[in-house]
C-alpha positions as CSV (number, residue, x, y, z in Angstrom):
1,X,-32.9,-18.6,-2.5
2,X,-30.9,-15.7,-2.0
3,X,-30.6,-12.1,-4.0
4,X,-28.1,-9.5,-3.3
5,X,-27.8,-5.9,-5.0
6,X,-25.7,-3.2,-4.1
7,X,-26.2,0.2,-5.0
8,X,-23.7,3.3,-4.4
9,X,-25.6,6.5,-3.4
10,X,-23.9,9.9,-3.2
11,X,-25.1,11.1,0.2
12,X,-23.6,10.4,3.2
13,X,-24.6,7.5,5.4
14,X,-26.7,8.8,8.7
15,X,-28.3,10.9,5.5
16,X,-29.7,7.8,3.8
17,X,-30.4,6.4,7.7
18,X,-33.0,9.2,7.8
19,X,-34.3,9.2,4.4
20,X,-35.7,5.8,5.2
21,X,-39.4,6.6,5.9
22,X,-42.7,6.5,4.8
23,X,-41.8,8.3,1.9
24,X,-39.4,6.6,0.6
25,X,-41.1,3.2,1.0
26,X,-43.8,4.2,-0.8
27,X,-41.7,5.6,-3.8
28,X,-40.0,2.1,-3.8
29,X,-43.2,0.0,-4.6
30,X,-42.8,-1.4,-8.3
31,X,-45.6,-0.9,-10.8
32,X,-47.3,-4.2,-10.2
33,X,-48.9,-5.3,-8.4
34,X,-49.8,-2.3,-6.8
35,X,-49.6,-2.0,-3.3
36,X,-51.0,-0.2,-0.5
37,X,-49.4,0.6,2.6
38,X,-51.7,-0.2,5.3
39,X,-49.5,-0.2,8.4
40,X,-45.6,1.3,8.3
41,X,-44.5,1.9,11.7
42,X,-40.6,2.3,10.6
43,X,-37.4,0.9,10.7
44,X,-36.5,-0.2,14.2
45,X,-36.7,-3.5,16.0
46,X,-40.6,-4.3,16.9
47,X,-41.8,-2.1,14.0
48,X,-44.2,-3.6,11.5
49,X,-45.1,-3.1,8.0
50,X,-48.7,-4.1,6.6
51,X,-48.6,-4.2,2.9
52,X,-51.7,-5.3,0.6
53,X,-50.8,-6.7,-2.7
54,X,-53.4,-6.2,-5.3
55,X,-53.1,-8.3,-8.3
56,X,-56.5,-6.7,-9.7
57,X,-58.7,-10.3,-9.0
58,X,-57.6,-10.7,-5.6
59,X,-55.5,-9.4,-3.2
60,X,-52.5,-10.5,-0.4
61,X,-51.6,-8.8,2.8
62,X,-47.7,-9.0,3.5
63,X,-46.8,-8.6,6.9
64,X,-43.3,-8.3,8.1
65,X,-41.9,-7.4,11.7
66,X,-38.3,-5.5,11.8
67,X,-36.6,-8.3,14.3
68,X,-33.2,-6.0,14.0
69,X,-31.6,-3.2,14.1
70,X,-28.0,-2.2,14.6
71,X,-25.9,0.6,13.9
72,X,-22.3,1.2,13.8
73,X,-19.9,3.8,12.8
74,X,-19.6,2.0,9.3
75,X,-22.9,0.3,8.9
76,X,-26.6,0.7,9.8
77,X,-28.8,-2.3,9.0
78,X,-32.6,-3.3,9.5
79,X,-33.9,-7.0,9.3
80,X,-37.6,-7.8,8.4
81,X,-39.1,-11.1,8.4
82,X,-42.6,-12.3,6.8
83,X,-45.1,-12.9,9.8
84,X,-48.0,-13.1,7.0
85,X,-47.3,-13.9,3.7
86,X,-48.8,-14.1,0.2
87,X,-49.4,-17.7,-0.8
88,X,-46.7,-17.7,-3.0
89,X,-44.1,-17.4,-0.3
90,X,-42.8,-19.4,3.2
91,X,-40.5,-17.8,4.2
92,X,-39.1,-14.3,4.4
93,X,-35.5,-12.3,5.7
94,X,-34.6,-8.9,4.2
95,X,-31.5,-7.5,5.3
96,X,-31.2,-3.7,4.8
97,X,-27.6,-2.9,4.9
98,X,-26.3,0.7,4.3
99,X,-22.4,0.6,4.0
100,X,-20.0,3.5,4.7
101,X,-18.5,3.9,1.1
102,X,-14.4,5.0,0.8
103,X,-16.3,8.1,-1.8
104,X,-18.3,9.7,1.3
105,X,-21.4,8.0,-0.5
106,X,-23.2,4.9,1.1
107,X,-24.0,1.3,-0.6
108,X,-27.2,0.2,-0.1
109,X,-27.7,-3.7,0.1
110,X,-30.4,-5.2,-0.3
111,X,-30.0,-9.0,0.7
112,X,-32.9,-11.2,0.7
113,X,-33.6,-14.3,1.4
114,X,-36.4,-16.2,0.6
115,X,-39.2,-19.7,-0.3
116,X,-41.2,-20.6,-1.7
117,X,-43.9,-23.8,-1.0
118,X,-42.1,-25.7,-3.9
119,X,-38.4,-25.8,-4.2
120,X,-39.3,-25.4,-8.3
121,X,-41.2,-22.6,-7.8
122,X,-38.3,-20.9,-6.0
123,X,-36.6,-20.9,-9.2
124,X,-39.3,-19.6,-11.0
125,X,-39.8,-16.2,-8.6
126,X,-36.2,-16.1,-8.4
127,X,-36.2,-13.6,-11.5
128,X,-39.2,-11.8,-10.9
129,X,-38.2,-10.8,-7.3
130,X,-34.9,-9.7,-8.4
131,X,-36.5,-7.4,-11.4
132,X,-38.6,-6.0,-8.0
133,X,-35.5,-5.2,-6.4
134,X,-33.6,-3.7,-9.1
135,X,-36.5,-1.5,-9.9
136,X,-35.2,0.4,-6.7
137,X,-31.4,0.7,-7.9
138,X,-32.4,4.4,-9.9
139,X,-35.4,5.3,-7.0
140,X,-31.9,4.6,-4.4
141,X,-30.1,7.1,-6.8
142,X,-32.3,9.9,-7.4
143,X,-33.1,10.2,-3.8
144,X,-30.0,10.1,-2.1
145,X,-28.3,12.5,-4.2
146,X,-25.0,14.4,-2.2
């Protein structure tokens, strides 16, 4: 499965480079389930990122490993892929694109791939993981304001 979303940001694009810390991440992470950062090392290839997902009777460490990271005059990007993985996912790519935009701003893209163990069930967190995405498009906004 695959999910895109763009989002235009009003600050310029080495700015939103930087703001993409600790902070930031943290400020990202949707309501539920709550999760706790246990290891963020950053954004640069052989970083990783521990995350524990708490779904309040049990609780899933996500592990990803940034396997890219490139940068150009128009585009910066990061790639992290699942090394661990909550049970209800095999297998997982997140491109983070920031785009030179023609208004001085930056787009940020998220573009995800991802499956599940059951080719049904990929339909089924297709929505949800999207609404977890989206959740970011006003956090993406009120950060990276000119």
């Amino acid at each position: 499965m695959h999910i895109v979303l763009e989002t235009v940001v009003q600050a310029a694009l080495p700015d939103v480079w930087s703001g993409f810390d600790r902070k930031l991440f943290d400020q990202l992470s949707p309501p539920f389930p709550p999760v706790e950062v246990v290891r963020f090392d950053g954004c640069l290839r052989g970083d990783v990122v521990l995350l524990r997902l708490n779904f309040l009777v049990f609780r899933q460490d996500w592990e990803s490993l940034i396997t890219d990271q490139q940068t150009t005059a128009d585009e910066i990007y990061f790639v992290d892929e699942g090394v661990r993985l909550p049970f209800f996912l095999r297998y997982w790519r997140h491109r983070h694109r920031l785009v030179r935009h023609e208004s001085g701003g930056t787009v940020v893209i998220d573009d995800i791939t991802f499956r599940t163990p059951f080719w049904l069930f990929d339909y089924l967190m297709y929505p949800l993981l999207w609404t977890q995405f989206a959740y970011r498009k006003p956090i993406y906004k009120r950060v990276f304001k000119a």
